[in-house]
N, C-alpha and C positions, 0 to 999 in steps of 0.2 A: 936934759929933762928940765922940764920950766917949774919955776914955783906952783904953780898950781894943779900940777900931776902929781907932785908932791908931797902937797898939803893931803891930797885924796887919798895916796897911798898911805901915811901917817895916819889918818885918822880911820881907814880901815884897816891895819893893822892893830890897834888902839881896841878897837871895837870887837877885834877876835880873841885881841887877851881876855875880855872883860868875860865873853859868853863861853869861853874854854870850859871851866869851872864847872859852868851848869849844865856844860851838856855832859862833863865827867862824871858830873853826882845824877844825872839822870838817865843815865847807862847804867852805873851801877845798881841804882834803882829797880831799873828793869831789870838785872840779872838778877837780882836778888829776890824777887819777883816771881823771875820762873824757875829759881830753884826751890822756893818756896812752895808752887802748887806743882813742880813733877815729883813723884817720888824717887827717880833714881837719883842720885848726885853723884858725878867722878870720882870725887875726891875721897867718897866711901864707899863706894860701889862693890868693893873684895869686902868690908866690912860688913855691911847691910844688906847686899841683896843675895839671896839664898834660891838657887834653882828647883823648880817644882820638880824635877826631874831624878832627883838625888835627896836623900835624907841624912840625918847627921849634921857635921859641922865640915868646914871646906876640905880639912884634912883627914878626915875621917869619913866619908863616904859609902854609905849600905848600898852595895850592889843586888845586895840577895831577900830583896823586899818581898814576902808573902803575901798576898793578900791575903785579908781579913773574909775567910767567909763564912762568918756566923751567923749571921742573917737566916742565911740559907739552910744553916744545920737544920734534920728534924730533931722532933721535941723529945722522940723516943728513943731509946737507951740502943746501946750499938748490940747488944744481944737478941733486943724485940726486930730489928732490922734484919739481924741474919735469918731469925725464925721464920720471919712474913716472907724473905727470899726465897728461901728452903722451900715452905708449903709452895710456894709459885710454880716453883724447879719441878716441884715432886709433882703437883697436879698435871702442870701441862704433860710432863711425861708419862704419867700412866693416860692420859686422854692421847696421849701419841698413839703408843702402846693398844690402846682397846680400840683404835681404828686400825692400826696396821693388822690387827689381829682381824677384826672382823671382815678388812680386803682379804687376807689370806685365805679365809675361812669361806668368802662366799665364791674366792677363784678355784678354789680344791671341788667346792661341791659344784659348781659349774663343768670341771675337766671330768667330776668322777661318771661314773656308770650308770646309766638310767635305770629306772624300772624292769623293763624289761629284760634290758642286759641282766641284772641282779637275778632275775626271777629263773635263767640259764647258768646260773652261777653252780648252781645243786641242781643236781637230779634224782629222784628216788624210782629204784629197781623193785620192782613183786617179783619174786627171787621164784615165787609158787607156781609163774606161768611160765617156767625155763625149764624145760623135761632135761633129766638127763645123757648127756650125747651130745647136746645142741649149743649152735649159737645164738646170738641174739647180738644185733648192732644196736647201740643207741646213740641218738646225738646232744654231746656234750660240746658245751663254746664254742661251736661250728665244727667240730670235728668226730670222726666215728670212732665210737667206744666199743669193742668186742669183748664180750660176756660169754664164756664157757663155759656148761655144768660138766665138768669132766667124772668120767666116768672113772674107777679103782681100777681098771688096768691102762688107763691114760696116766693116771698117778704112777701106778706103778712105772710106767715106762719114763715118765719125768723125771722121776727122782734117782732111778739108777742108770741117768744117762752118767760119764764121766764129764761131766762140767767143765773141768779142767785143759782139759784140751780145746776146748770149743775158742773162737775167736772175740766172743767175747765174755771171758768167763763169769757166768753165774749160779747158781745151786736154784734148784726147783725153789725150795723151802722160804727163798730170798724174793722170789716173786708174786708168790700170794698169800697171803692173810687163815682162809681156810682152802685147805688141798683142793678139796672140788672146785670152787670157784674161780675161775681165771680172768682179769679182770687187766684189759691192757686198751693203749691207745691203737687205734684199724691205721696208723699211718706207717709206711715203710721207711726207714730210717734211711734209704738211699736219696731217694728224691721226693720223696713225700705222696706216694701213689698208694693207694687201698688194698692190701691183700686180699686174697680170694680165701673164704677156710675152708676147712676138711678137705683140702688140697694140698700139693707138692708132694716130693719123696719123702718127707717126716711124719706125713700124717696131721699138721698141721695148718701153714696158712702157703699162701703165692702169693707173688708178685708178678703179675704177668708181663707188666711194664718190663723190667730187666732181669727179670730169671732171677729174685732169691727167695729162697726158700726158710720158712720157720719150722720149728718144729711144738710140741705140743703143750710146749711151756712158753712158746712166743720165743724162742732163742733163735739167734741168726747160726743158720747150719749151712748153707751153700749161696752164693750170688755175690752181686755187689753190694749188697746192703753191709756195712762198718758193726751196725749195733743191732742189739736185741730191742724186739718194739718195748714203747717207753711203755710203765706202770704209771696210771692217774692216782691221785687221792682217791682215795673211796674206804668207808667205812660198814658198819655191821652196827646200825643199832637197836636194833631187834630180830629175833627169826625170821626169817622168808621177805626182809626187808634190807635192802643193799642205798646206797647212799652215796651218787658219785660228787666228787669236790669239796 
């Protein structure tokens, strides 16, 4: 190397010592600088910085944080609260209540029975234009009603039939109201066909349909007929004045 490569090297080596210094203290400078306007620092960072996320202190940490929500509370007493509930509970439900009621109410009187139906519901008999001997059909809810004024030796012969034996046993006394009057349904209990009266071998009705025979208290005495013709409702509520249903 010649003298004057050097001299060059010497005096920039010379030159690095001197600016070493300042650029040392002007580092530190500047870190001290930006630890100044950050606020985390390393060096206390487990000291001083506290996660938003966790309350307490590092070792002691609330996991089981409630909110605060009093804000939000009302102003009124937990008693006033349940009352105002209650009346709510209770109104909406009877408002339930007096509509289910009034569907109910208006689907019944829609299914039930008109006028007219109602006005066939009862029937009244003048009892004063049935001589005795005789029948008399009426129609009741679509079907025929036979009316008897039986005469005292028609009684007599009902009442000392032996009932007992019969097929389907019943006593005179069990089928009408007052002896003379006999008051039953005109349907044959076989298959539901019209008896003929003052006919058959009893003296009372026919079935011409299949041969059975009543006798003169309406009893089943020979045929296929099972039962005696059915007894309707019917009342008495005044003389000469009969009332079926």
């Amino acid at each position: 190397m010649s003298l004057p490569s050097k001299a060059t090297t010497s005096l920039l080596r010379h030159a690095g010592r001197q600016q070493l210094p300042a650029l040392r203290s002007s580092a530190a400078l500047v870190q001290k600088r930006n630890r100044a306007d950050s606020p985390f620092d390393a060096s206390t960072s487990h000291a001083e910085f506290t996660s938003p996320f966790h309350r307490g202190t590092r070792n002691e940490q609330d996991t089981t944080v409630i909110p605060n929500w009093g804000k939000y509370r009302s102003s009124s007493s937990e008693t006033g609260n349940k009352l105002f509930q209650y009346f709510m509970v209770g109104s909406f439900g009877g408002l339930t209540a007096l509509g289910a009621k009034n569907t109910v109410q208006d689907f019944l009187v829609n299914m039930s029975a008109s006028a007219d139906v109602l006005a066939q519901a009862k029937v009244e008999v003048d009892l004063s234009q049935i001589p005795e001997g005789k029948n008399v059909i009426i129609k009741w809810r679509g079907k025929p009603v036979f009316v008897r004024h039986r005469t005292a030796d028609e009684i007599k012969e009902a009442e000392d039939e032996d009932w007992k034996k019969l097929r389907d046993p019943q006593p005179d006394e069990d089928r009408v109201k007052k002896p003379e009057w006999l008051v039953m349904l005109g349907v044959c209990t076989h298959l539901g066909c019209v008896p003929i009266g003052e006919a058959g071998d009893y003296g009372g009705w026919f079935c011409p349909c299949h041969g059975s025979h009543y006798d003169i208290s309406g009893r089943v005495r020979k045929g296929p007929a099972p039962l005696n013709l059915e007894i309707p409702e019917y009342d008495f509520p005044e003389d000469g004045l009969m009332v079926i249903g």
